[in-house]
Each structure stands twice: as structure tokens, then as C-alpha cells.
N, C-alpha and C positions, 0 to 999 in steps of 0.2 A: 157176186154179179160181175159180169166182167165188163169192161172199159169202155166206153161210148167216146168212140175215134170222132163221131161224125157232131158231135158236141163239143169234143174237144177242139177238134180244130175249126167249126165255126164259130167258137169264141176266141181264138187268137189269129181266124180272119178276119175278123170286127178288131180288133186291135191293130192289127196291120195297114188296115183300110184309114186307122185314125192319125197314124204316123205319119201318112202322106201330107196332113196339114202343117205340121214342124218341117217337114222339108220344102214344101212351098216357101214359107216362110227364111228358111232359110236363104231360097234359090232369090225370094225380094230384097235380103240383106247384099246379095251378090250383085246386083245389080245396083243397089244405091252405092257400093264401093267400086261402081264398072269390073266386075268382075265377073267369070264364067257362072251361070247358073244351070249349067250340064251336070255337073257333079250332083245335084240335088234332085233337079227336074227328072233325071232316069230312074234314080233307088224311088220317087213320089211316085211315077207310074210303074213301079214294077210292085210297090208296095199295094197301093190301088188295086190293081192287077191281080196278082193274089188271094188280096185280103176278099175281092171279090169272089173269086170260085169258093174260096172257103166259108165264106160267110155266109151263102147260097144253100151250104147243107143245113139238113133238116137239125133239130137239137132240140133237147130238151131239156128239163130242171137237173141240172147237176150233183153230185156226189161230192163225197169225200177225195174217193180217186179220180175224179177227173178234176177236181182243184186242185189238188197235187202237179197233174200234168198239165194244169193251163197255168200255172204260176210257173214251172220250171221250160215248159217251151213258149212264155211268150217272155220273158227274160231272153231267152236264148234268140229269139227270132229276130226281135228288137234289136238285139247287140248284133246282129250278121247283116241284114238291113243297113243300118245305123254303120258299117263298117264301109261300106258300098261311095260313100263323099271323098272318104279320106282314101281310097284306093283308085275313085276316080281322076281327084284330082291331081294326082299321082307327083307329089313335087315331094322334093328332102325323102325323110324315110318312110314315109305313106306309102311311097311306091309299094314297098313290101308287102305283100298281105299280110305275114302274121304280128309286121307292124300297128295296120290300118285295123285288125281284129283287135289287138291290145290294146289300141285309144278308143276305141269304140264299147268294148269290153269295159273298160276302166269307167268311159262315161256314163254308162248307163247304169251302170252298179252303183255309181256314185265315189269311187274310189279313188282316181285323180292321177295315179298314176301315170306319166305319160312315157313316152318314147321320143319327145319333140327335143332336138337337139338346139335346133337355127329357129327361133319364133317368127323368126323379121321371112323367112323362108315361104311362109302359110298363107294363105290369102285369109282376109278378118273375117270373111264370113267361114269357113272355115272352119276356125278357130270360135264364130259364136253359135257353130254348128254342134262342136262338142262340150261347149258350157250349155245348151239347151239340150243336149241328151241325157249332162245331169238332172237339171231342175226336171228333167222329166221321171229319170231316175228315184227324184228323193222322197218327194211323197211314196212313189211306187204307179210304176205304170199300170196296175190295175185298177188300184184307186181310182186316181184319173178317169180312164175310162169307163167304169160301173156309172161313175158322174156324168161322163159325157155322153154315154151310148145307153140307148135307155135296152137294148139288146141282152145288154149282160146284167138285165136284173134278174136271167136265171142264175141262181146258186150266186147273186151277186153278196147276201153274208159270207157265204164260205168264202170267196175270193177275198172279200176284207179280210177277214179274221186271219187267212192266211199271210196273206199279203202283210198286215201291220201287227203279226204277231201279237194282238192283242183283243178280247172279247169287248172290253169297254166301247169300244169305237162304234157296236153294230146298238149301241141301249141310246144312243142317241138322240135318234128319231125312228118313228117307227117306220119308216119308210128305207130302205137300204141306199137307193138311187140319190135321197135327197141328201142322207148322209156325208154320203161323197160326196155332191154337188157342196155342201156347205166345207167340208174339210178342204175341196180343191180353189174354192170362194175365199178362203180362208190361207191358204199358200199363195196365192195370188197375190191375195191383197198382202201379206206379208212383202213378197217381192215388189211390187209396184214401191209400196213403203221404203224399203229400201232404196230402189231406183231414188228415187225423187231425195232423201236427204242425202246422198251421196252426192247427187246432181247440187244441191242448195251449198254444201262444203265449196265443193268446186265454184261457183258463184261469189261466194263469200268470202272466198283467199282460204280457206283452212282444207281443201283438196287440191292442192296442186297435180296436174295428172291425170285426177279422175273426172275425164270425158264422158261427155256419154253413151261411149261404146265399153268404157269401162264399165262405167256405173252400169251398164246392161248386163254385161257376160256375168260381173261379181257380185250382183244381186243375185242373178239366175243360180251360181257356185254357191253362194255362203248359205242362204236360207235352205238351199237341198244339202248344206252339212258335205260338201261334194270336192270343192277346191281345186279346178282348173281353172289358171289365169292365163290371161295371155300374155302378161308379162313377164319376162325371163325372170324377174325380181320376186315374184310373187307376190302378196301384198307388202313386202319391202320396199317396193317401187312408191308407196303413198306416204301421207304425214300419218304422226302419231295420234291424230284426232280421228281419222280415216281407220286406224288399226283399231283403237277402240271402238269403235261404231262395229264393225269386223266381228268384234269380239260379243258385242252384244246380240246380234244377231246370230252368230252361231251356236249363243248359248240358248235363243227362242228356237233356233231351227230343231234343237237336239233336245227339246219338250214336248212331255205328250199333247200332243194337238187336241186331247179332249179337254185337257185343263187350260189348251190356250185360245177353245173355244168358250168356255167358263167365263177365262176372263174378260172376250168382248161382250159376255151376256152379263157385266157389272160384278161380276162374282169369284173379283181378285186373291179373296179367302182359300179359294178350293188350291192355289198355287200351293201355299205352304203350309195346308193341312197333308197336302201327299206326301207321304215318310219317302218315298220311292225320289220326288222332287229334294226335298231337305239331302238326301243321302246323295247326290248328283252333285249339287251343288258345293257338300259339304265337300266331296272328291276333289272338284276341280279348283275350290280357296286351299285344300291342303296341298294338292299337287304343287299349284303356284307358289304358294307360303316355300314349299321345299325349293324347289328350284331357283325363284329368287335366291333364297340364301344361298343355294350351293354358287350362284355364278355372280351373288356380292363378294361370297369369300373369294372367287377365283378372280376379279376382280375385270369378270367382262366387259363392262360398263361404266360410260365413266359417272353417269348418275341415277337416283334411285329410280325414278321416275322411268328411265327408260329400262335398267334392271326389272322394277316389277312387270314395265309396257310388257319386255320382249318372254317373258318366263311365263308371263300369264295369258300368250297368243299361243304360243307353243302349246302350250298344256291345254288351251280349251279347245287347239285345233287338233292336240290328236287326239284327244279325248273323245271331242263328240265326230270324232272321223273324218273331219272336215279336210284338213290338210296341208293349209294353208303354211307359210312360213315369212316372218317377218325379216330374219338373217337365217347365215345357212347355220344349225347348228349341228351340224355333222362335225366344225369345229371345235363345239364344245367340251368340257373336258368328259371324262367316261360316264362320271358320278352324275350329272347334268343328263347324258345319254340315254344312261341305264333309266333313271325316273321316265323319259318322255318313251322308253321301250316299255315299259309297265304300264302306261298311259293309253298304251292300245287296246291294251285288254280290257277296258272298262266298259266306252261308248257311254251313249245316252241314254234317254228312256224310252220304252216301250212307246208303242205308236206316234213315233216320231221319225223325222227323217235322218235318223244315225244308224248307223251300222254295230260292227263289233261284238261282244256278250252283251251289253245294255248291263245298266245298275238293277236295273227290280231282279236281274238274276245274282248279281251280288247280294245284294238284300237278302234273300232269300237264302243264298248259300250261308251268310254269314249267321243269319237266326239260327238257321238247323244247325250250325254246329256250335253256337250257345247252346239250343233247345239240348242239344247230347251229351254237352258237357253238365247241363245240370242235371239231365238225367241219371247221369254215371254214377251220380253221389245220392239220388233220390229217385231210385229206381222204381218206387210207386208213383211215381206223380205223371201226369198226365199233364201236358203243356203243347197245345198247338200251335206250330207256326203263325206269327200274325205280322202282318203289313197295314202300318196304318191300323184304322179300329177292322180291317177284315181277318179274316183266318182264311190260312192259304190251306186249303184241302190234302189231303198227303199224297194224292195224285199226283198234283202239281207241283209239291216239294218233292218228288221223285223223279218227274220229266226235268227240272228245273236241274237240280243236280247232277243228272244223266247227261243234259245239253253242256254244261261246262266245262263235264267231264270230256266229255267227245270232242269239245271244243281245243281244248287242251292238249288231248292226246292228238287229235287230227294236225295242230300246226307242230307237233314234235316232227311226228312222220314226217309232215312234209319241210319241213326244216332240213331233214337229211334229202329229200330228193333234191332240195335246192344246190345241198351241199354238195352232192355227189354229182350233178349236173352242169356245175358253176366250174368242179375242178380243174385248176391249172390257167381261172381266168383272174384270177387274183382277188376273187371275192373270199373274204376272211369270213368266220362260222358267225361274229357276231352281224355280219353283213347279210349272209345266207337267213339267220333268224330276223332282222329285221325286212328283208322281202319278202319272206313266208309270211309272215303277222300282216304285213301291211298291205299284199295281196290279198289273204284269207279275210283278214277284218273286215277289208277295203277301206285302208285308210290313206293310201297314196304313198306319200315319200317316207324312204326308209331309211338307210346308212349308207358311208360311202360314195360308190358310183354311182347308188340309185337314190341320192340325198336329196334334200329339198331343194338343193341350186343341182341337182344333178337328171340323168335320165334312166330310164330303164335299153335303149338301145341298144348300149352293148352286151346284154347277157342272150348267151345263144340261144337259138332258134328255138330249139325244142324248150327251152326254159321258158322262152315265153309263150308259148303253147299252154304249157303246164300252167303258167300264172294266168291265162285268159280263161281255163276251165277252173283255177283256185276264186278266179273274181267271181266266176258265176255262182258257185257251189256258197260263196259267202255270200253273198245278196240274198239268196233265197234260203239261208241258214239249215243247210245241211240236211237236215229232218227229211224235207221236199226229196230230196236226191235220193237219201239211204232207203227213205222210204217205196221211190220207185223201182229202187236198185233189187229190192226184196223178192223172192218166191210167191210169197202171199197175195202181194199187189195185183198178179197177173192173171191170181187164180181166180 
């Protein structure tokens, strides 16, 4: 069957049409700072404007293939839209457009990457223009929307399932629309949550700093797992009661939302009955376990306390994609390095707002190749993969293992285009592999130039072209893309 354009694109003009509300919004933060709300006011009515003709066409209940193409062009749409403030308001390196694409790109994926060199440079709305294209980013802007627009309750499971990579999410309720509504009721009230004890720190002497226009933007960043500050400092800039709270949150952000709806329904249990949870967790105490000691022995810190603080932000921020950094540890020593370069490839869990492979596909890889190895020696036996008390169907241990694989192989490849790209700007091959990963993941800051006190700015033009199409193609986890890249798709 072929393609239903006039479906497709009346669902990602009802998404467009919904954007215009975050850039009002935005254009009201400009005016309470007296500042220009042209930059906002124009991409609101052009978004408006479109999403109307589009939304206009006729559509009907959706497919497979046109979920495909409504999750990979309204990502895309979003992020071009969404580049439109930071090109208008044309100050420092925004001017540029494939500037203003790359922080836009970066925000909406959730990746954090920036290009921002001069912060004091930006006007704050701004700047809480691209912490709110995360948080829009994190859940997933479909999500969102299935919730807010009752429009797209055609094919609005598929657009879940696709969108959070995960089946659980649509057994919720039997209703699709309410689903959403409760999981976006539910990010909400996480952020607000945050707002408000970050604000009571500051109140109380124990946040020096955090204002709150902080406490807005870093709310809006941590819980979408996303890590745009507006601080040059990043959350360096706060005390170490602030970096904890930080940390706690970015470890709810990067949990599946169905078990963190579990737990507002009294039924704290379902947490750590999930093997998939246990195995996250287990990740990110070992990671930190390591890293502490590697940077007690090198003798970073002059006490434990801040040794474990600073080993245990690092690791949960790149772990669950967040980004965030409490010192730059670009100066760390390699050993220190190497851990938080491995730390990318994990991510969090399935229906959550982390990026990266996510753990239930480690899970998964790592049983099947127990399941092989005992088979090798007891070639009768029959043993199926299991998660938790479920059995993972051999389906799904074949997709599962296929996506890692590709996952793998895709940032080799692109690792050399970086390489080859970068030549003769002084980016070294382990600098080259940490902007590949950390674009493809979308985890934000990488090595070197493009370190956590650092930018992405100076890598040429065409480089960041290539990492504004690397951020997209990792948000919407590859499958979306290869798959419309296909023969078959069209036929």
C-alpha cells in the first residue's frame, strides 16, 4: 500500500500548529526580561500558519509507514522551526545558520550539545527558549501531542510505541490519548517538582545561584535527561546539595515512566522487581564505584565526599544522556576519560527520556550471549532468553541484537567521517570518537574542544551539518530512517 502524504502531513501540521504555544511562551519570558519578542512571535505565526494548511488535509487512521514518516519528519520539522529564534535573533554565533540548526538540533533531540561560546552574549529568553525545546524534546514530541491533540488519536499507538520504543507504555490505559495525557501529567508534575525544591535550596542558604530562572531552565534540562545550562559553569556553577538533587533527578528522568507511574499508584515494588531497572542502576553504582577510585588514586580531590560528588554526576550524566558537568573533566586523566567514553553507550531505560542503546538492550545482549555460551556445551537444551520473570521472544533477541550491532558499526563509520572532516583542525581520533558518540547518542559534550566547559563552534561547517543530521538520525534511533531509506518502504 503506498504512502498517505495527505495523513502524514496533516499529523505533523497538528504538531506544528502546537509549537506555536512554547514560542508564545517563550516570546512572554522576553518581555518580562524587556527584551525583543520578534525572534519568537514570527517562527509562532509561521508555525500556526502552516501547521494550518496542513492540518486541513483530509487523513485518516494511520500505518506502519506513515509512523515511520510522521516520527522522522516531525523531529525534523520541529528542529528547523525551532532554529528560526536563534537565527532571528541573530547575536554571537546564531547569526550563522548552521549554527542556529545545531542548537536547535541539539535541543530538540535532547542532546545538549551547544555551539554557545559567550553565554552573557544571549538574551535569557533565549537561552530558556532552548532548555524548553528540550523538555519538549525528552519525553518526545509525539508523546506530547497524542496527549494534547486529541487529532492524533489516529494511529496514536503506533506513534507511542514508536516514538518510546517500547510496547508497555500503550497497556496502560485503554485509551491511547489518556495515556499520554497521564505520562505528560506525569513529566510535568516531575518538573514542577523540581522547580519548587531547587527554589526551597535557594530560600534556605543551601542553593546559592539557583534563581529562579535557573531553577526553570534546569528543571526543564534534567528531568528531559537533556543538559542545556545557561550557565558557562554548568551545574558547577551550584553547591553540592544542588548537584545531588541533580543527580537524583536525572536518575528518575532516565526511568521507564511506566514504573514511575507504578509508583505514584502506591506500588513502589514494581521499581525493583524490573531486572531491566536493577541492571541500570547496577551500571551506574559500578561506573561511579570505578571512577571514584580511579580519580582518589590520581588524587583529584582533596576529599571523599567531593571525589564520590564529582565521579558520581559525571557517570549519571552521561550515562543517562543528560550531560550535564559539575568540573571540566576533559582534564581528567585518560583512565578517568576512557570510563565516562564507555558510559555513553549504555543510556537508560526503555520508555524513558534517555537517549543512547538504553540498558534493556544490554540486558538482552548480555543473556543471549550467556544463553550461547551454555548452549555450546549443551547443545540439547533449550533455554530462552528471559527479562525479569518474561521471555524475550527470539524476534526481539534478533532485532535487539541487530540494533546494537548497527549501532556500533554506524558510530565506527561515522567516527572516520568526523575524522576525515576535522583534518588539520587539531581534533585528535580520540576527540573525533567522542563527537561521534556524543552526537549519535545525543549526549552533549565530548572531548577536548568540544568538552564540557567547551563548544562545538569551532569544528567546520560541513561537520556540523553532518552532526545536525547525526543528532536527528539518533533521536529517532536509526530503524525510522533505514527504514525509509529502503526499496520496499515506497513500494
Amino acid at each position: 500500500m503506498r504512502v498517505d502524504w495527505r495523513t502524514v502531513l496533516a499529523l505533523v501540521g497538528t504538531v506544528l500548529q502546537a509549537l506555536a504555544g512554547p514560542l508564545v511562551l517563550s516570546a512572554l519570558v522576553a518581555f518580562g526580561y524587556a527584551e525583543s519578542p520578534v525572534p519568537f512571535l514570527l517562527p509562532a505565526a509561521l508555525a500556526l500558519g502552516v501547521g494550518l494548511v496542513f492540518a486541513r488535509l483530509p487523513s485518516r487512521d494511520i500505518g506502519i509507514r506513515e509512523a515511520f514518516l510522521v516520527v522522522a519528519l516531525v523531529w525534523l520539522a520541529v528542529g528547523t522551526v525551532g532554529a528560526l529564534p536563534f537565527l532571528l535573533a541573530g547575536t554571537g554565533v546564531f547569526a550563522n545558520p548552521v549554527d542556529a540548526a545545531f542548537e536547535s538540533m541539539s535541543g530538540i533531540t535532547t542532546t545538549g550539545a551547544t555551539v554557545v561560546v559567550d553565554f552573557d552574549a544571549h538574551a535569557r529568553s533565549l537561552l530558556f527558549w532552548r532548555a524548553l525545546l528540550q523538555w519538549m524534546g525528552g519525553l518526545g514530541i509525539l508523546v506530547l501531542a497524542v496527549g494534547l491533540l486529541s487529532q492524533l488519536d489516529v494511529g496514536g499507538a503506533q506513534l507511542m510505541e514508536t516514538e518510546t520504543q517500547t510496547q508497555d507504555v500503550t497497556k496502560l490505559t485503554p485509551r491511547i490519548e489518556e495515556t499520554a495525557r497521564l505520562l505528560g501529567s506525569l513529566y510535568l508534575g516531575l518538573t514542577a517538582l523540581l522547580v519548587v525544591v531547587l527554589l526551597v535550596l535557594n530560600v534556605v542558604g543551601l542553593g546559592p545561584n539557583m534563581d529562579p530562572y535557573n531553577a526553570v531552565t534546569h528543571a526543564l534540562t534534567t528531568v528531559s535527561t537533556a543538559g542545556f545550562s545557561p550557565e558557562p559553569a554548568s551545574a558547577g556553577a551550584f553547591s553540592p546539595v544542588v548537584q545531588w538533587v541533580l543527580v537524583a533527578f536525572m536518575l528518575v528522568g532516565a526511568t521507564n515512566f511506566v514504573l514511575l507511574y507504578a509508583v505514584t499508584r502506591g506500588r513502589p515494588r514494581r521499581l525493583f522487581q524490573s531486572e531491566e531497572f536493577r541492571f541500570y542502576l547496577g551500571v551506574l553504582a559500578g561506573g561511579s564505584a570505578l571512577v571514584a577510585l580511579v580519580l582518589a588514586v590520581d588524587g583529584e580531590f582533596g576529599s571523599v565526599e567531593a571525589t564520590v560528588r564529582h565521579a558520581t554526576f559525571q557517570v549519571v550524566s552521561i550515562v543517562t544522556t543528560t550531560g550535564y558537568a559539575t568540573v571540566d573533566f576533559d582534564l581528567w586523566s585518560p583512565a578517568a576519560k576512557h570510563l565516562l567514553f564507555l558510559g555513553m553507550f549504555v543510556g537508560g531505560m526503555a520508555g524513558s527520556t534517555t537517549c543512547s542503546l538504553k540498558a534493556f538492550r544490554w540486558l538482552v545482549v548480555a543473556k543471549t550471549l550467556r544463553r550461547d555460551l551454555f548452549t555450546e556445551l549443551h547443545p540439547e537444551a533449550i533455554r530462552p532468553v528471559r527479562v525479569g520473570d518474561r521471555i524475550v521472544d527470539e524476534g526481539t533477541v534478533r532485532d535487539v541484537n541487530a540494533y546494537v550491532l548497527l549501532g556500533l558499526v554506524g558510530f565506527a563509520l561515522l567516527t572516520v567521517v568526523v575524522v576525515v572532516q576535522t583534518r588539520g583542525t587539531g581534533v585528535g581520533e580520540f576527540e573525533a570518537m567522542g563527537i561521534a558518540a556524543s552526537t549519535f547518542l545525543n549526549i552533549g559534550p565530548a572531548f577536548g574542544a568540544a568538552g564540557p566547559y567547551g563548544s562545538y563552534a569551532s569544528l567546520p561547517t560541513t561537520t556540523k551539518w553532518v552532526l545536525v543530521v547525526l543528532m536527528w538520525v539518533g533521536r529517532i534511533e536509526i530503524v525510522p530512517v533505514l527504514v525509509v531509506l529502503t526499496p520496499e518502504f515506497w513500494r
